[in-house]
C-alpha atoms as one frame of an Amber mdcrd trajectory, in Angstrom:
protein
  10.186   2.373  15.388   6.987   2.307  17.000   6.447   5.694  18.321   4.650
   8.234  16.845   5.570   6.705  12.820   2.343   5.040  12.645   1.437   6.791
   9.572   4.454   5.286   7.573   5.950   3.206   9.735   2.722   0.578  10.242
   1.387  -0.134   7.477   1.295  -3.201   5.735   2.822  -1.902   2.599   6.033
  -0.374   3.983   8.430  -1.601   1.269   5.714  -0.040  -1.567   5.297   3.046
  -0.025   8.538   4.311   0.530  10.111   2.871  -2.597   7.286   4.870  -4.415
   7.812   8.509  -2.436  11.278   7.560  -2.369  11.572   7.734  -5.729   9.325
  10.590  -6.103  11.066  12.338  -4.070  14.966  11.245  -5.779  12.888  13.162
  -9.047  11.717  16.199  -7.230  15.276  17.023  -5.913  16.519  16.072  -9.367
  13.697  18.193 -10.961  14.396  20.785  -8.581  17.960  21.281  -9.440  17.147
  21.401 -13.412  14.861  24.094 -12.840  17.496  25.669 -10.452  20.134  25.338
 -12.889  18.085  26.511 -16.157  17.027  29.862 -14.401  20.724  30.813 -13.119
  21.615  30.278 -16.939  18.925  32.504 -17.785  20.134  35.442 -14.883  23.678
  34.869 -16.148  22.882  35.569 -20.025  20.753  38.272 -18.930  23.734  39.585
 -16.563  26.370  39.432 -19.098  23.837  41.458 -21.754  23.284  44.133 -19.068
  26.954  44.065 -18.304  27.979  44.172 -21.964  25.823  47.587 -22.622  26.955
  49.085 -19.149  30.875  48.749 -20.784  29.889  50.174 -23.543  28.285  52.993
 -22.185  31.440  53.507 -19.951  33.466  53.510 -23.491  31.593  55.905 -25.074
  32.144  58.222 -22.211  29.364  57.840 -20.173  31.059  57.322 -17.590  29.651
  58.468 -13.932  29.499  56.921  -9.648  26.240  55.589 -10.819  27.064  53.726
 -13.941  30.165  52.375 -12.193  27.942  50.789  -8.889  25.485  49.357 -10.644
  28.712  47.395 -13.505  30.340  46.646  -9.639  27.245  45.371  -8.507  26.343
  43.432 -11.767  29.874  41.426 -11.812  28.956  40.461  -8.316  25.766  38.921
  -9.139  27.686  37.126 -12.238  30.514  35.602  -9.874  28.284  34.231  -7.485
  25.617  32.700 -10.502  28.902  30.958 -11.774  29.379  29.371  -8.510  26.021
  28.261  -8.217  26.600  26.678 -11.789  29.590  24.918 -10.877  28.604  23.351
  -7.667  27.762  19.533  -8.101  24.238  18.305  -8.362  22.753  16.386  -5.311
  23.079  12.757  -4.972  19.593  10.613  -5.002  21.234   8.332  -3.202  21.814
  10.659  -0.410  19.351  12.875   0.749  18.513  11.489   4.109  17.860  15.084
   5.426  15.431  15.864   2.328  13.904  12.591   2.874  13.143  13.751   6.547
  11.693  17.032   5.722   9.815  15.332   3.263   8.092  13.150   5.776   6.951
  15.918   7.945   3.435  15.869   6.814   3.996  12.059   7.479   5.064  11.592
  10.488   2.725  13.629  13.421   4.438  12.501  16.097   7.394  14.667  15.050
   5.772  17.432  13.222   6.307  20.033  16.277  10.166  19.367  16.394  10.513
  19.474  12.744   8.623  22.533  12.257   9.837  25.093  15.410  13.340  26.168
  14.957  15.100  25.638  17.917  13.823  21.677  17.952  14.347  21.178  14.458
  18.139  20.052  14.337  17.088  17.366  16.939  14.258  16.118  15.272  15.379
  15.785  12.062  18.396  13.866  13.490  16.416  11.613  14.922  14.143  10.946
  11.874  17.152  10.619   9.702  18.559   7.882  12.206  15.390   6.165  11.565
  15.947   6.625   8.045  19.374   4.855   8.291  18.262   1.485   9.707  16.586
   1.436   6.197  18.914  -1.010   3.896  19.275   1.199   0.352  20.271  -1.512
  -2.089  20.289   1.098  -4.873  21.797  -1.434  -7.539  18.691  -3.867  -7.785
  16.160  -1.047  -6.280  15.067  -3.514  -3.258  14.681  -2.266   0.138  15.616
  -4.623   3.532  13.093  -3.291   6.164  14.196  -3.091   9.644  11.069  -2.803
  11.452  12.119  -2.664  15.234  14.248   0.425  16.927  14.888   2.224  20.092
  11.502   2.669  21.469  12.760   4.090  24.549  14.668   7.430  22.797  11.179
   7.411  20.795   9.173   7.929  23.713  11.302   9.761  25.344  11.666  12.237
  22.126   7.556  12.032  21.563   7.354  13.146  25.019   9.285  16.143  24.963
   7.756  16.912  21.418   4.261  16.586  21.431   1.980  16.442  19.083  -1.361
  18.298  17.704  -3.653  17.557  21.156  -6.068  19.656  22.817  -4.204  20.170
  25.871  -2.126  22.538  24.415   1.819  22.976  26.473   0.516  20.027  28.505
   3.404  17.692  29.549   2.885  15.448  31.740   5.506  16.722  34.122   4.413
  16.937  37.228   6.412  19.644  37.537   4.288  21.413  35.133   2.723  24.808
  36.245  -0.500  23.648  36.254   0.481  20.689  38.122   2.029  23.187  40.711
  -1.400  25.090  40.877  -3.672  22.106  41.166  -1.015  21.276  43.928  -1.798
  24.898  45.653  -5.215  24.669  45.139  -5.213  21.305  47.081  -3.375  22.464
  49.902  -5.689  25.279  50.530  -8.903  23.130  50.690 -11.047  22.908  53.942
  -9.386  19.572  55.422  -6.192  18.481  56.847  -3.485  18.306  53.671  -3.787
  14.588  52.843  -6.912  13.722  54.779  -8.540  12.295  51.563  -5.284   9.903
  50.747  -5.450   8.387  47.494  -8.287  10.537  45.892  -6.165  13.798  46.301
  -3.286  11.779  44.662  -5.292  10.743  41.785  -6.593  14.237  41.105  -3.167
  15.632  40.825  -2.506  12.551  38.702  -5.101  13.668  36.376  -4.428  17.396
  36.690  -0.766  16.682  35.296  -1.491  14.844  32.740  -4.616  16.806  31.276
  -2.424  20.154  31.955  -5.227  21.765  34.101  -5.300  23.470  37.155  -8.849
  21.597  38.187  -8.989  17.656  35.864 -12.102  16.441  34.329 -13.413  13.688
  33.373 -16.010  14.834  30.633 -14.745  12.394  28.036 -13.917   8.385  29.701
 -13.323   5.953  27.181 -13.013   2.627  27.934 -11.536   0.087  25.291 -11.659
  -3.788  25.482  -9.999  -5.357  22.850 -10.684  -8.942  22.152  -8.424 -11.883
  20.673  -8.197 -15.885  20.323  -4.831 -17.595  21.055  -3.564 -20.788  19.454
  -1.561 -21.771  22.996  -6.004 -23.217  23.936  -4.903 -26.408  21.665  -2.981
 -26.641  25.145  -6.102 -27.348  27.324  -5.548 -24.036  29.225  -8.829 -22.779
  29.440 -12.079 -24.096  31.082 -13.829 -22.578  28.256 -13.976 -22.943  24.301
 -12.608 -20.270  22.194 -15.419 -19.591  20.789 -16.739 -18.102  23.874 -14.850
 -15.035  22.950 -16.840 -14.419  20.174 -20.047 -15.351  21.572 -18.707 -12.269
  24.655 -18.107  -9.370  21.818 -21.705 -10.390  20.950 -22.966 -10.242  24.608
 -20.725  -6.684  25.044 -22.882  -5.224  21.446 -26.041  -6.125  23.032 -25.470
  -4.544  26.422 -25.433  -7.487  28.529 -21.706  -8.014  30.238 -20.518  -6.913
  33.025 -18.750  -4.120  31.380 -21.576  -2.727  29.612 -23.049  -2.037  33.646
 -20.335  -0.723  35.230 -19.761   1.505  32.036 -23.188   3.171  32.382 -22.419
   3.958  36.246 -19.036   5.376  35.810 -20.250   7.737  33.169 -17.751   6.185
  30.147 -17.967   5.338  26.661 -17.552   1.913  25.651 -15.843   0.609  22.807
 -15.280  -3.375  21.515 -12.642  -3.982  18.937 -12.855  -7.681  17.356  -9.110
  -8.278  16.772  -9.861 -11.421  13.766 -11.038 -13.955  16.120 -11.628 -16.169
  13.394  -7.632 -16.002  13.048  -6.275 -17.241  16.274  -2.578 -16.923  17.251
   0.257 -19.182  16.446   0.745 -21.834  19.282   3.641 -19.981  21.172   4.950
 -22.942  22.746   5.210 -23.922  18.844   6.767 -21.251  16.946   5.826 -17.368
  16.997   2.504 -16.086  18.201   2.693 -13.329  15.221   4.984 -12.015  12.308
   6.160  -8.534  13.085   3.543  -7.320  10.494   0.663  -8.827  12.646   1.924
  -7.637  15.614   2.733  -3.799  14.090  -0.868  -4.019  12.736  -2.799  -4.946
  15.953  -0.601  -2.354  17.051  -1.303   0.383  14.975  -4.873  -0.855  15.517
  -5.106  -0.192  18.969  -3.148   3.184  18.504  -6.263   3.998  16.565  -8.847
   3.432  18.773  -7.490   6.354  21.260 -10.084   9.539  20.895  -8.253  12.515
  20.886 -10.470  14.329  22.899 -10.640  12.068  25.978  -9.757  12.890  29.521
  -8.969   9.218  30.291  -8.527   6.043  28.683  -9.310   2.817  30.203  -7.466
  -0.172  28.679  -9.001  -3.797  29.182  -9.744  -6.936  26.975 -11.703 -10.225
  26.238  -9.681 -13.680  24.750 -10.141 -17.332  25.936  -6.370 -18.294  27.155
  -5.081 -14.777  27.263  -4.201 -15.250  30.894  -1.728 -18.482  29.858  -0.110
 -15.395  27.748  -0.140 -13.164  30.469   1.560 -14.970  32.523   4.234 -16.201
  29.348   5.212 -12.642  29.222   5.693 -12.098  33.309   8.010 -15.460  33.003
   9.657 -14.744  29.592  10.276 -10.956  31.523  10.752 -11.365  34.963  11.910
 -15.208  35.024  11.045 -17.202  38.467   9.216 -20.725  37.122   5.968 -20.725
  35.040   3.709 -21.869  38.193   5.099 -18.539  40.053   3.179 -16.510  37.147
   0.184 -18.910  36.391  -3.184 -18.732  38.039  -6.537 -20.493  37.330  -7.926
 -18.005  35.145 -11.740 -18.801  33.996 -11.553 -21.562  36.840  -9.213 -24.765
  35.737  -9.175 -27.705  37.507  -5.979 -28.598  39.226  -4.983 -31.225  36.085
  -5.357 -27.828  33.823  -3.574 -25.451  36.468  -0.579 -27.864  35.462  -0.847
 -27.770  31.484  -0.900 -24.241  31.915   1.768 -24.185  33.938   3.735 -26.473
  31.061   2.905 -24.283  28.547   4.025 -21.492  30.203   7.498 -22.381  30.708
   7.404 -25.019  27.130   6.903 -21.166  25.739   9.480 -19.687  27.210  12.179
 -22.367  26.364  11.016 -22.595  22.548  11.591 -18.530  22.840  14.928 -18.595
  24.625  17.295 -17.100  22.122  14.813 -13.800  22.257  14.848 -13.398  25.789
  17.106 -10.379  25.989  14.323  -8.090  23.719  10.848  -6.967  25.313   9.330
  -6.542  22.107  10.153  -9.680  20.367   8.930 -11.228  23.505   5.738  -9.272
  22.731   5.459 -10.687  19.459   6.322 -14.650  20.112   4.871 -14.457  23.530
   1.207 -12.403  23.050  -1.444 -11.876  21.061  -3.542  -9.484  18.720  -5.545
  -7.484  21.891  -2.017  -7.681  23.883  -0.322  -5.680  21.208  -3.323  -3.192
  20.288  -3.486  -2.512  24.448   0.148  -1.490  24.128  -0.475   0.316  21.363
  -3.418   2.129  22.965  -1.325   3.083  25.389   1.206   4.932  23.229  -1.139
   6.763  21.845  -3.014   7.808  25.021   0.842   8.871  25.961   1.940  10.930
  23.200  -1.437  12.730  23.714  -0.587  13.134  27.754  -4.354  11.226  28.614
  -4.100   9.714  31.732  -4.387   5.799  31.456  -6.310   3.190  33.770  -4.520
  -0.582  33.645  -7.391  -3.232  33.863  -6.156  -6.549  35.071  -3.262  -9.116
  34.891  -3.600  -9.101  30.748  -4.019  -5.552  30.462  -0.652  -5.537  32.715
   1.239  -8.091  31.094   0.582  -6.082  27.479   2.225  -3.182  28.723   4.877
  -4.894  31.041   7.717  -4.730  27.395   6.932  -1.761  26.859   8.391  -0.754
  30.210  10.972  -3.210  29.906  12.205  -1.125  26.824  11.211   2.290  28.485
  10.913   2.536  32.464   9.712   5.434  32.832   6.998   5.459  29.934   4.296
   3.845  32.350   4.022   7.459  33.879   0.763   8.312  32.940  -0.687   4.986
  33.824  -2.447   3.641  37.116  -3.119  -0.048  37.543  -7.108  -0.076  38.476
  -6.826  -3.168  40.526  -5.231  -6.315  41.285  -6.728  -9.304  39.990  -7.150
 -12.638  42.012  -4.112 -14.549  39.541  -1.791 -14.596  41.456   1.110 -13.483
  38.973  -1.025 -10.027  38.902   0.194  -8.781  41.962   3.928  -9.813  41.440
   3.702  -8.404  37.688   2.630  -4.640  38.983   5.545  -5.044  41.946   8.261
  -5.191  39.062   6.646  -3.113  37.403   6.564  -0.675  39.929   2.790  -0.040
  39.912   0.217   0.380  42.861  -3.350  -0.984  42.680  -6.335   1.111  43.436
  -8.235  -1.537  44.275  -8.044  -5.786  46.020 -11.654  -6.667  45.011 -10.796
 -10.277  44.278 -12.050  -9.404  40.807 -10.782 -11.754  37.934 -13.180 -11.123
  35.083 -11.211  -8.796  32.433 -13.064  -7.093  30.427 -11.893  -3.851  31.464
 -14.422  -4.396  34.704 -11.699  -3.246  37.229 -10.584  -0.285  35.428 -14.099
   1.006  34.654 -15.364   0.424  38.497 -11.780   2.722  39.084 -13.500   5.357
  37.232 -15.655   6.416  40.034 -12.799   6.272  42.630 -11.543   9.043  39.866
 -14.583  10.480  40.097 -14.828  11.147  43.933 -11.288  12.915  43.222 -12.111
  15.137  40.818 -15.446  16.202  42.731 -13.604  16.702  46.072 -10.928  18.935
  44.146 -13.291  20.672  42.120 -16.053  21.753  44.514 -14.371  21.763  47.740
 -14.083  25.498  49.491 -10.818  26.735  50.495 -10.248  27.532  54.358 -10.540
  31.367  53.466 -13.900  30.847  51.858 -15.461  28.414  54.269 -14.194  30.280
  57.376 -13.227  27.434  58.722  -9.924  27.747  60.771  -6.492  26.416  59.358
  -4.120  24.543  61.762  -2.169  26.497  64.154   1.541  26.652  63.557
């Protein structure tokens, strides 16, 4: 239940909140009906008086077609009030539907299918399905959350129904009109069709998703999440860490790498402290996070998406984060631990194999969880892993174009397309990284680097230095002239 229930589905005080506008709502259906019931008492005494005098009149012969109609027409209106009366009040204990029309204003993510009529029925079904995995235990008033569901019908539903965005009819679809027209307008440019390989590719990439004929790229964020891990206790890392920490600071004064290659490729930065002065759970001890940690890095990271950008650039900052990387890859994709587990900040080869160990001591203390991506999010990840995913959604049910950063920014995302294949759509993996479980992460995952720079920094770095390869495409498909306009001379059939 990820997708697009943020707003009620999130938050740290599920139980209170929906017991409260449960409730209120079990009253305003009951309030409802009294008010219903008093005023068809009221029509029916004022029926029967009107009735009474018309019979009256007809005795005293006043009889005439007139008179008559109107006595037909006022027994009518009597029979069907006494129906009305009889019929049995609703049942506050079932009122699923009214729940989900209730939580319209609630729920964005499905406020277009619940709202147009010929998606309604769909929508609402779907709501009130989430609505049953809630446990009603109306004899002691207590609720049982169930906080996971089907995130790939979510998706899949949040992707045919989207929401409030400023690419209005926009898809994704690459079989979208405007994707079709970007696609003409690309064929008829001054240059052999494909001559500019991967930048014509990307431009279309963009043009689909932003649901425009010619992409921009006015609005680049760029978001770098940062989080500590318990699994350093391990003697993973060549650093402390509190070098994360001491790296948000360097990022707010302007002096990482990040903050450069941000002011070249024309985007916004933005650094999101995830509690580093909370580390993880030890995963190769017991659960990196409780579901509510998890769901509120999560929702977090959901947050930090600007509605208005034309891409969103997904990267991150955590001492250890690439021992969790490359727990996920092995908890997902099997093989043995050293398969997924590189040097990261530089380990000797005496940490290279504690790493390794607690990589695969992780997966074993996990193993009755390995048939669910997102549980293997929770027990396996950590606070910037979760708000990347969750970035990610959001950028998705907006239809914003995504850039991957590096073998973290991969691994974050990689349950999410275990759940979902095809939700990775509107993402691009910037680079590869030099770990070497990068490159086998993005072939199961079915993604295709832009760049090989032998890059292994994080910090979004390789997804913002992707931005001007982005660039270059949009520029070439923008202010290129067509072979009509140039007069330059098409290729003979």
């Amino acid at each position: 239940m990820l997708y697009g229930l943020q707003d009620w589905l999130l938050t740290p005080e599920l139980t209170d909140v929906f017991v409260r506008e449960y409730t209120e709502e079990v009253n305003r259906i009951r309030a409802k009906a009294s008010a219903s019931h008093a005023e068809a008492n009221r029509r029916r005494t004022s029926l029967e008086t009107q009735i009474g005098n018309l019979v009256d009149s007809v005795a005293a012969g006043r009889e005439s077609p007139a008179l008559l109609d109107r006595l037909e027409q006022r027994e009518a209106e009597l029979d069907q009030i006494k129906i009305e009366l009889t019929a049995p009040p609703p049942d506050p204990v079932r009122i699923h539907p009214n729940i989900a029309s209730y939580y319209v204003d609630k729920v964005r993510g499905l406020r277009d299918g619940l709202t147009q009529a010929d998606t309604r029925e769909e929508a609402s079904g779907i709501i009130r399905g989430l609505v049953d995995e809630i446990r009603l235990h109306p004899i002691d008033g207590k609720l049982q959350i169930e906080l996971k569901g089907d995130l790939a019908t979510l998706v899949g539903f949040a992707d045919q129904y989207d929401p409030d965005t400023k690419k209005p009819g926009s898809t994704g679809n690459p079989g979208s009109t405007k994707w079709l027209v970007a696609g003409a307008r690309n064929d008829m440019l001054a240059k052999p069709q494909g001559a500019l390989g991967k930048l014509e590719d990307l431009a279309l990439w963009l043009a689909a998703w932003q649901g425009r004929e010619i992409p921009e790229l006015g609005k680049v964020q760029v978001l770098v999440f940062a989080g500590n891990h318990g699994v350093v206790a391990q003697g993973v890392s060549a650093f402390p860490a509190a070098v994360t920490a001491q790296m948000v600071g360097n990022f707010a004064a302007g002096g990482a790498a990040i903050n450069q290659l941000c002011a070249v490729a024309g985007a916004e930065l933005k650094v999101l402290d995830m509690e580093l002065d909370n580390p993880t759970v030890d995963f190769t001890q017991g659960p990196a996070l409780s579901w509510e940690e998890f769901l509120d890095a999560f929702r977090q990271g959901m947050a930090q998406v600007d509605g208005d950008a034309d891409l969103v650039c997904i990267g991150e900052m955590g001492i250890g984060n690439t021992t969790v990387a490359a727990a996920l890859s092995h908890a997902l994709y099997g093989g043995q631990a050293r398969d997924w587990t590189g040097r990261g900040t530089g380990v000797d080869d005496a940490g290279l194999a504690r790493k390794a160990q607690a990589v695969a001591k992780g997966r074993a203390r996990h193993e009755d969880i390995m048939d669910d991506p997102l549980e293997i999010a929770r027990c396996l990840g950590g606070r910037e892993l979760a708000a990347m995913a969750g970035a990610a959604l959001a950028a998705r049910r907006a239809s914003t174009p995504v850039l991957i950063d590096g073998y973290v920014a991969s691994a974050a995302l990689a349950p999410l397309y275990a759940e979902a294949p095809d939700f990775l759509a509107h993402c691009w993996a910037a680079h590869v990284s030099a770990e070497p479980g990068h490159i086998r992460l993005l072939q199961k995952m079915g993604l295709l680097p832009l760049l090989d720079l032998g890059m292994r920094l994080g910090e979004a770095s390789g997804a913002a230095t992707a931005i001007l390869l982005l660039r270059a495409g949009c520029a070439t498909h923008a202010g290129m002239a067509s072979f009509a306009a140039s007069g330059v001379a098409e290729k003979s059939d």
